[in-house]
RODO-2510 file (C-alpha; in nm, 4 decimals, decimal comma):
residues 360
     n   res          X          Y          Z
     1     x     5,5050    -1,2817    -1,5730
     2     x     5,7713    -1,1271    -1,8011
     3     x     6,1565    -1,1271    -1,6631
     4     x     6,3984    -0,8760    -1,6362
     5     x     6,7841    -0,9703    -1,7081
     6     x     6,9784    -0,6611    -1,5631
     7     x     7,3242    -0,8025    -1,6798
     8     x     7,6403    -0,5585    -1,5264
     9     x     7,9126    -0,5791    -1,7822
    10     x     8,2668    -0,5477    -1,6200
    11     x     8,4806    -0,7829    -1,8740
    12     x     8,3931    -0,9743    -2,1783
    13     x     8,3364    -1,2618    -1,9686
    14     x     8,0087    -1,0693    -1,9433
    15     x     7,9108    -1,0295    -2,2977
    16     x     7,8424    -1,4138    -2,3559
    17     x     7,5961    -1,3820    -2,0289
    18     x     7,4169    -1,1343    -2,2245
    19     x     7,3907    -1,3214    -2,5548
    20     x     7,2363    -1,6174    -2,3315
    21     x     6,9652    -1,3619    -2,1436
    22     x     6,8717    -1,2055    -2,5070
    23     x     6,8386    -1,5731    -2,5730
    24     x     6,5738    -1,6779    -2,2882
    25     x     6,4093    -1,2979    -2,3644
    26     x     6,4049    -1,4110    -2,7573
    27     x     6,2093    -1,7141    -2,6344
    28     x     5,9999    -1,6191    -2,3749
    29     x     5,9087    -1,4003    -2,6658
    30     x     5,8632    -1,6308    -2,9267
    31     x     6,0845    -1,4542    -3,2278
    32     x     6,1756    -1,7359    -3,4943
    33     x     6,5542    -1,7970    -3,4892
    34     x     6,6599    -1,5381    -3,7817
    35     x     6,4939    -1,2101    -3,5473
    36     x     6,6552    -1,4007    -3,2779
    37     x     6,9745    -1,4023    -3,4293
    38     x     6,8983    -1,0659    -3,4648
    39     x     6,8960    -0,9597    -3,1128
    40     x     7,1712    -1,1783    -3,0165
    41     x     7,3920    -0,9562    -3,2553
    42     x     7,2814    -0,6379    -3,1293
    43     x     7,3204    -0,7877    -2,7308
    44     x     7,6999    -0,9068    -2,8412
    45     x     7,7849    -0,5660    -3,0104
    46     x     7,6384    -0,2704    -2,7549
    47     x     7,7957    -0,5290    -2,4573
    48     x     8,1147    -0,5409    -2,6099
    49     x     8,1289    -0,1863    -2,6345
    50     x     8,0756    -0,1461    -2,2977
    51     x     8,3372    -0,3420    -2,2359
    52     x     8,5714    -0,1538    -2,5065
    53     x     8,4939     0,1926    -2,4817
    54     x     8,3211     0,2480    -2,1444
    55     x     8,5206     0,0625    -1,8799
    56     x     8,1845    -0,1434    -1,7914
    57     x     7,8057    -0,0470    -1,7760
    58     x     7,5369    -0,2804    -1,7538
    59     x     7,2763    -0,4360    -2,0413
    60     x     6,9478    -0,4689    -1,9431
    61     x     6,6890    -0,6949    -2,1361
    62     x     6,3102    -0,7132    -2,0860
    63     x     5,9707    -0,7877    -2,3219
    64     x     5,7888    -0,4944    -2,4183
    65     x     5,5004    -0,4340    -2,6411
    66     x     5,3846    -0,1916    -2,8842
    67     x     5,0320    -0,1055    -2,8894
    68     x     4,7973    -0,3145    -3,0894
    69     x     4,3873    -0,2774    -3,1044
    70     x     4,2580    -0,4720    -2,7740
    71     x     4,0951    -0,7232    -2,9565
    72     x     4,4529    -0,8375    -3,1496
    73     x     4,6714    -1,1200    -2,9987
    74     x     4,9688    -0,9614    -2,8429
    75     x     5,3115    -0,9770    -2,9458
    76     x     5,5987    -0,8791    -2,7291
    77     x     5,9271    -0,7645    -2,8535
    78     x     6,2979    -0,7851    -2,6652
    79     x     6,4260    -0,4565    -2,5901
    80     x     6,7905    -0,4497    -2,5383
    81     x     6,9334    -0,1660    -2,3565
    82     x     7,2886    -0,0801    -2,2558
    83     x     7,3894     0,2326    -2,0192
    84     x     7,6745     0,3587    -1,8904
    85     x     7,8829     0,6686    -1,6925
    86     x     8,1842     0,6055    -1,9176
    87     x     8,3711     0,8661    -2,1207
    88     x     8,1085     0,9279    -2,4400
    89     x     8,0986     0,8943    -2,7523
    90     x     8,3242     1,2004    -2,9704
    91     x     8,1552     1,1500    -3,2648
    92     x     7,7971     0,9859    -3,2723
    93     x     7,7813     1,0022    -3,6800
    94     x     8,0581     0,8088    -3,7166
    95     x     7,9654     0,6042    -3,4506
    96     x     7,6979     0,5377    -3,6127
    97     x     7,8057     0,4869    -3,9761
    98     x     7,7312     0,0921    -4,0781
    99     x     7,9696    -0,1032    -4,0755
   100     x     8,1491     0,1489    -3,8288
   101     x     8,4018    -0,0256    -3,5622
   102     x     8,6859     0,0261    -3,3303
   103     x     8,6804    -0,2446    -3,1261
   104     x     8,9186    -0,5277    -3,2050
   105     x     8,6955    -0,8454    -3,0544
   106     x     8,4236    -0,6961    -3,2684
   107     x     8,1587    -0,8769    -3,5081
   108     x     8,2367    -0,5953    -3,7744
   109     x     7,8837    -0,4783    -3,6982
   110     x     7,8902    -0,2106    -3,5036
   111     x     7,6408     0,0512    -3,3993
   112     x     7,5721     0,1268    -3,7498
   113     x     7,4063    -0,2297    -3,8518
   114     x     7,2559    -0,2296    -3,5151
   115     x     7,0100     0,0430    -3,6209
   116     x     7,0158    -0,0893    -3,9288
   117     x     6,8633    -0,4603    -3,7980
   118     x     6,6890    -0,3165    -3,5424
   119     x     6,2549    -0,2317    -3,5490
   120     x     6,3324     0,0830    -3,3079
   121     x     6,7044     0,2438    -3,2202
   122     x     6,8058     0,5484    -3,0194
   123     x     7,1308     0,6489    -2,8585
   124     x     7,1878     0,9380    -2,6754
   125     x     7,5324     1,0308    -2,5584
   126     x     7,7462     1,3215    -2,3316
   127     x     8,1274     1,3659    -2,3403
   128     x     8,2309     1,3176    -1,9573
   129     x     7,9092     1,1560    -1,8346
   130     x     7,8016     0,8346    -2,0757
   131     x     7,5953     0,6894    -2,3022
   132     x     7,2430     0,5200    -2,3305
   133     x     7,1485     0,2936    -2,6334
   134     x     6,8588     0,1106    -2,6628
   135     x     6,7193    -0,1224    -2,9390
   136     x     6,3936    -0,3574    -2,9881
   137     x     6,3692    -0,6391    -3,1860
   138     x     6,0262    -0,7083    -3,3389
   139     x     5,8870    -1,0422    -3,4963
   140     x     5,9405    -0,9474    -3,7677
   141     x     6,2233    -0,7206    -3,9859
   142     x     6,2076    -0,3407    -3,9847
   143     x     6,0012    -0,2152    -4,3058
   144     x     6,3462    -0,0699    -4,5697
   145     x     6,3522     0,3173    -4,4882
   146     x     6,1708     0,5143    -4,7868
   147     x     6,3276     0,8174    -4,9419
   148     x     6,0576     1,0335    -4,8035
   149     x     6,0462     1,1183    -4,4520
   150     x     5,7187     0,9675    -4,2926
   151     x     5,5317     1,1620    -4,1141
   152     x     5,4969     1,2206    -3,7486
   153     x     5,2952     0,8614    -3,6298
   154     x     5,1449     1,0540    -3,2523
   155     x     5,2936     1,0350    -2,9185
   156     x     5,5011     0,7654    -2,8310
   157     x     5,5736     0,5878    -2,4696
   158     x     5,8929     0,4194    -2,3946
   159     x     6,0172     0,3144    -2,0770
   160     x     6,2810     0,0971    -1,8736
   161     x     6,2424    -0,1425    -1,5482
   162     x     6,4952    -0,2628    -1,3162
   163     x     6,4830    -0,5037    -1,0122
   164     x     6,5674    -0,4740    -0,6820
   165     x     6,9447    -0,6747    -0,6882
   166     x     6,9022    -0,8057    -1,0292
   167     x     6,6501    -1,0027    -0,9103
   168     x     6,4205    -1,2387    -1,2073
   169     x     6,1487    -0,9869    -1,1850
   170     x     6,0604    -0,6614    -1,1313
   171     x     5,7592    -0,5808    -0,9100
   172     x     5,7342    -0,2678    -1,1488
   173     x     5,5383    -0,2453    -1,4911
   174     x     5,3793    -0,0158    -1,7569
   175     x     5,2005    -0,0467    -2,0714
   176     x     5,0491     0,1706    -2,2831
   177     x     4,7192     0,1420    -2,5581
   178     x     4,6265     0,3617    -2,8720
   179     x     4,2357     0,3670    -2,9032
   180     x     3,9545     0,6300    -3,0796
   181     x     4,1880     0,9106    -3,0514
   182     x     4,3691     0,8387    -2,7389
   183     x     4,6992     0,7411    -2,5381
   184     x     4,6907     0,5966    -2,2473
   185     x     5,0161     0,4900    -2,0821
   186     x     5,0151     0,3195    -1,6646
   187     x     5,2540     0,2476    -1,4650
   188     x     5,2194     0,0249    -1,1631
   189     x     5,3977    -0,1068    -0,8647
   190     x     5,3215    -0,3895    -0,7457
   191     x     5,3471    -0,4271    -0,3199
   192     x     5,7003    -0,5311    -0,2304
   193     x     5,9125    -0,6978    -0,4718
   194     x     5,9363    -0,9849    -0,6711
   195     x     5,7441    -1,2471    -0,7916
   196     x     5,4240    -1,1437    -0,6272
   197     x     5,4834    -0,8036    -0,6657
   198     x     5,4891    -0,8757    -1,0431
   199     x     5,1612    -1,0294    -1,0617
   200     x     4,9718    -0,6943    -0,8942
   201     x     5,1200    -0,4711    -1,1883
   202     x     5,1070    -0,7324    -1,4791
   203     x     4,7514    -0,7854    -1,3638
   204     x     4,7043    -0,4236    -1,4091
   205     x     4,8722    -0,3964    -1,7490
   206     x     4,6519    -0,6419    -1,8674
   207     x     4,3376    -0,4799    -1,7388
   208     x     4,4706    -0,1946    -1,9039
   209     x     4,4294    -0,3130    -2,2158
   210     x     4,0000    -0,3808    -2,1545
   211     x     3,9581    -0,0541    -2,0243
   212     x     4,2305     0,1907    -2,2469
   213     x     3,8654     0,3846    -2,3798
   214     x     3,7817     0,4258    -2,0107
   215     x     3,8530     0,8502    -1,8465
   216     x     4,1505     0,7989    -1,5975
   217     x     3,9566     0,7698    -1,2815
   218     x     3,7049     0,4653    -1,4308
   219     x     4,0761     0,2903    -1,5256
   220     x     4,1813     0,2835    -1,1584
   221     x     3,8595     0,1810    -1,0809
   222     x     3,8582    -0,0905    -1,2960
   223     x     4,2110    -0,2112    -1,1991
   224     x     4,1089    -0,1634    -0,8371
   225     x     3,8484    -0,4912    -0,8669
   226     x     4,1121    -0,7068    -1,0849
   227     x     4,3644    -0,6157    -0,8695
   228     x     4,1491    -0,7332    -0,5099
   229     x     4,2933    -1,1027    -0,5521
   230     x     4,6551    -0,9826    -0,5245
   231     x     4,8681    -0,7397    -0,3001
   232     x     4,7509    -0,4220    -0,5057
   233     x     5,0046    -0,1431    -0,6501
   234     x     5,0180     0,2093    -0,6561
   235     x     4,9023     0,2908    -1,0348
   236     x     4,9361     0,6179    -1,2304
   237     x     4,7117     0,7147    -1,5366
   238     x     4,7742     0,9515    -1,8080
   239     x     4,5632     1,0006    -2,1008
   240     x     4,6165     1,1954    -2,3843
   241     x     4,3114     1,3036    -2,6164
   242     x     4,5222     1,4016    -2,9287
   243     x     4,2443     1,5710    -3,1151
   244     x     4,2129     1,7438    -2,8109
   245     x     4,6070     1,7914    -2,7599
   246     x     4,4507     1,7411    -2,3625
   247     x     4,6405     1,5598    -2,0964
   248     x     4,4733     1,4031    -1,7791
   249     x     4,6122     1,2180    -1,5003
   250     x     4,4902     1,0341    -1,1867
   251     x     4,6797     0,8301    -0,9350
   252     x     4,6636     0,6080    -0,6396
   253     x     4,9149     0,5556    -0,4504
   254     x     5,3509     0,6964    -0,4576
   255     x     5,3878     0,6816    -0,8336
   256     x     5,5598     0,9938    -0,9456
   257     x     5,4792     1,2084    -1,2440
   258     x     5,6212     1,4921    -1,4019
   259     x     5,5409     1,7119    -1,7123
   260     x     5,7619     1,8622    -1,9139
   261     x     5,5887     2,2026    -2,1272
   262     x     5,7056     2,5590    -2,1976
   263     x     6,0537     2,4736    -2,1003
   264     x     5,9473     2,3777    -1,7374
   265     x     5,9043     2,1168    -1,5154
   266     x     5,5980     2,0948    -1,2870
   267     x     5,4698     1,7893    -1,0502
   268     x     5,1461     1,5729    -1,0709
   269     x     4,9702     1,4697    -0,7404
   270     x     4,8526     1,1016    -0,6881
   271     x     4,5727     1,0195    -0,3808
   272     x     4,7574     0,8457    -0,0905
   273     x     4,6043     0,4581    -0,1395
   274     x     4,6803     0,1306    -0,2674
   275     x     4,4919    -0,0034    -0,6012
   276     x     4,3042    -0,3479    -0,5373
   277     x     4,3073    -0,2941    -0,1167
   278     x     4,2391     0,0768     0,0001
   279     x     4,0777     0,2937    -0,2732
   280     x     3,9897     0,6587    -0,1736
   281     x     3,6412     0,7463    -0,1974
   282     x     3,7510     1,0502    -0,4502
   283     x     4,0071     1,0436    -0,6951
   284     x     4,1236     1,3854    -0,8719
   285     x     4,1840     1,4172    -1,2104
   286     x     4,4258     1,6784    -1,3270
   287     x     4,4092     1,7776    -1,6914
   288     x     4,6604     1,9726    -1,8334
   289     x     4,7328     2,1182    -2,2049
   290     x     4,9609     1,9101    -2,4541
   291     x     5,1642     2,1438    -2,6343
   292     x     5,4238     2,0623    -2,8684
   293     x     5,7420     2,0212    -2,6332
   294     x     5,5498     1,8004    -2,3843
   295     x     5,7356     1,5516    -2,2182
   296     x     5,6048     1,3449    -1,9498
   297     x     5,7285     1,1086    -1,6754
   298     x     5,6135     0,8651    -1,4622
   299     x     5,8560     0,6408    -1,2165
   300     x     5,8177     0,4166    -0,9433
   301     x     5,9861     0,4910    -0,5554
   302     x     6,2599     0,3093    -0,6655
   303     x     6,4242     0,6128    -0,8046
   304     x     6,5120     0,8970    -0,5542
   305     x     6,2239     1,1489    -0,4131
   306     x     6,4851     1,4307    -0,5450
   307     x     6,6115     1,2953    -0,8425
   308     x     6,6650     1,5861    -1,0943
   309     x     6,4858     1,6034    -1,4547
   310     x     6,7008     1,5877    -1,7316
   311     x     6,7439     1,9795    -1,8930
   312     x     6,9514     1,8880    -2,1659
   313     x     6,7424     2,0014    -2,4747
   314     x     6,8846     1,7563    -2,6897
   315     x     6,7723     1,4420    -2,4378
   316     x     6,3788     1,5573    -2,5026
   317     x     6,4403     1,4827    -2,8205
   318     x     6,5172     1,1073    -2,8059
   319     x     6,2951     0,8366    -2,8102
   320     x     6,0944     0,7950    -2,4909
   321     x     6,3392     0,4808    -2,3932
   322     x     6,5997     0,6841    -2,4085
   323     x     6,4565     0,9672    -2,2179
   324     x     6,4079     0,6973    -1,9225
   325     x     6,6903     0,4954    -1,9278
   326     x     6,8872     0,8190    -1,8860
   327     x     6,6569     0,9570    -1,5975
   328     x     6,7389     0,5785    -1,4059
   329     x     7,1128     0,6017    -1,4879
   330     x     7,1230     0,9653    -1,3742
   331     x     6,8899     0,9030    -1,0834
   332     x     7,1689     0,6220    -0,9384
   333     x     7,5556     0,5762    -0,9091
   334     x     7,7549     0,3290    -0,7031
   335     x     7,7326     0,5552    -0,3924
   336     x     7,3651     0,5981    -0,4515
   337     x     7,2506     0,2812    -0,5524
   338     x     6,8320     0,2040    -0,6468
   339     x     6,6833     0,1046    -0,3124
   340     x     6,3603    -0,0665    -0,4805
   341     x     6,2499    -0,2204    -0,8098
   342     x     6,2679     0,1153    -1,0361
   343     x     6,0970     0,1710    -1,3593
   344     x     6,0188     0,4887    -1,5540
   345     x     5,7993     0,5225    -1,8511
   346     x     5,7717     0,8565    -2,1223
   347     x     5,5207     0,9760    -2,3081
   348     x     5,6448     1,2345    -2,5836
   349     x     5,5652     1,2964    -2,9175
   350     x     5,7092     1,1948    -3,2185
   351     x     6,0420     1,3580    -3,2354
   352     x     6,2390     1,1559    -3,4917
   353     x     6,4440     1,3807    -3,7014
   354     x     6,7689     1,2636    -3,6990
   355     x     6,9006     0,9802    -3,9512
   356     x     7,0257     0,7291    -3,7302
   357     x     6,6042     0,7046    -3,5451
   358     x     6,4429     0,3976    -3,6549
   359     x     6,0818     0,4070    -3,7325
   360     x     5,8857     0,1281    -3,6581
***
């Protein structure tokens, strides 16, 4: 089972306990010392602005993967995220300049050389209500950018998990597989919390990975029988057929979807169940178009029932990472704080236009 460090940064006594969790994430992961290094100088530098600029906000670190062919050895990556309700950023291009600093107890980094270092960096930020950055570290180093803009690579999934009280892990998890012309991104939560909870939905990530070419109902099905030894989850398929630009989506169980299209929001119904203990005899599968400002989410019942969807254009726009780790900081505040292990995951497509995205 992975672990989640959900570090809340309130002084710089803080920022060294976040150089030590990207430190057990870097390992857990298995990056060589320089990528590492790497991550431990991002960590330092988006904590220490926290600290600096935002009068606290919390770093959270977890494994993720990108999407390989089933039959390749998987590699996970250390995503380090930081988010915050602080005052904003004025100017994100100078922000974002390398080399660019304000802050006194700084490396001389800044957010600059973080994207720079970085496989994958987004930040998204709002005068008066805070900022979200998040970064992943790869084995290895980010390809140099090329003068020519790449193309568009296909939809892309991000997403963010948080346990209950900064507990070691998070009963929540999601993955998501490119095969033969499709996307297929789950998210599961496990029964409870914790440790066993974790096993239910990182049994069903790694199912997901055998059965990715599978339509959404034969996926829950399949997860259903490798989830029987545990406590079971509540699971959530989407699929996209991008030839197709089709969507379909099945559930089982209180995972919450929404779909962003046509400048609307609209909900998708799971089947009241739980994956691996009570499966309904019939499972529905909605299919919807994909059109070219789709957006979609899917969250665990850690976040509130009415939590509002983001209708800032410019959010859409961000990586999905960033689209979820502002939903969760949105979703929550001191007053109204997550009552459950919480994890949202996007699917979008590729949206990178601006110069400080890093392609992967």
């Amino acid at each position: 089972m992975s672990r989640v460090w959900d570090i809340p940064v309130n002084d710089s006594t803080r920022v060294r306990d976040v150089r030590v969790a990207v430190g057990e994430a870097c390992a857990q992961a298995r990056l060589d010392p320089r990528r590492a290094d790497v991550a431990a100088l991002v960590g330092t530098e988006l904590a220490t602005n926290l600290v600096k600029h935002a009068d606290g906000g919390r770093v959270v670190v977890e494994l993720v993967e990108t999407p390989t062919p089933a039959a390749d050895p998987r590699r996970s990556s250390v995503q380090v995220l930081s988010l915050d309700h602080g005052p904003g950023i004025a100017d994100v291009t100078a922000a974002l300049s390398d080399g660019y600093s304000t802050v006194d107890a700084s490396l001389g980094a800044g957010l600059g050389t973080c994207r720079r270092i970085s496989n994958d960096f987004d930040l998204h930020s709002v005068r008066g209500r805070g900022t979200v950055a998040v970064a992943r570290i790869d084995h290895e180093p980010a390809p140099r950018p090329s003068a020519r803009r790449q193309p568009p690579e296909g939809p892309r999934a991000g997403g963010v998990n948080l346990p209950l009280a900064r507990d070691e892990y998070s009963g929540d998890a999601w993955g998501w597989v490119r095969t033969d012309g499709l996307v297929t991104l789950m998210l599961a939560d496990g029964l409870g919390h914790g440790a066993k909870a974790a096993l239910a939905s990182d049994t069903a990530v790694e199912e997901l990975r055998r059965a990715a070419h599978l339509p959404p109902t034969d996926i829950l099905r399949r997860l259903h029988t490798a989830l029987r030894p545990t406590r079971g989850a509540a699971v959530a398929v989407a699929q996209l057929d991008v030839p197709a630009q089709q969507l379909r989506f099945a559930g089982v169980g209180n995972i919450g979807a929404r779909l962003h299209a046509a400048g609307s929001w609209r909900s998708l119904v799971s089947r009241p169940g739980i994956v691996g203990a009570h499966f309904p005899a019939t499972v529905p599968v909605t299919q919807l178009p994909w059109q070219t400002d789709s957006l979609l989410v899917l969250h665990s019942d850690g976040l509130p029932s009415r939590w509002t969807p983001p209708h800032e254009p410019d959010l859409l726009t961000h990586t999905p990472a960033v689209v979820a780790a502002a939903i969760l900081r949105d979703a929550s505040s001191a007053a109204r704080p997550l009552r459950d292990d919480s994890s949202v995951a996007v699917l979008a497509p590729d949206r990178r236009i601006r110069a400080h995205d890093r392609r992967p």
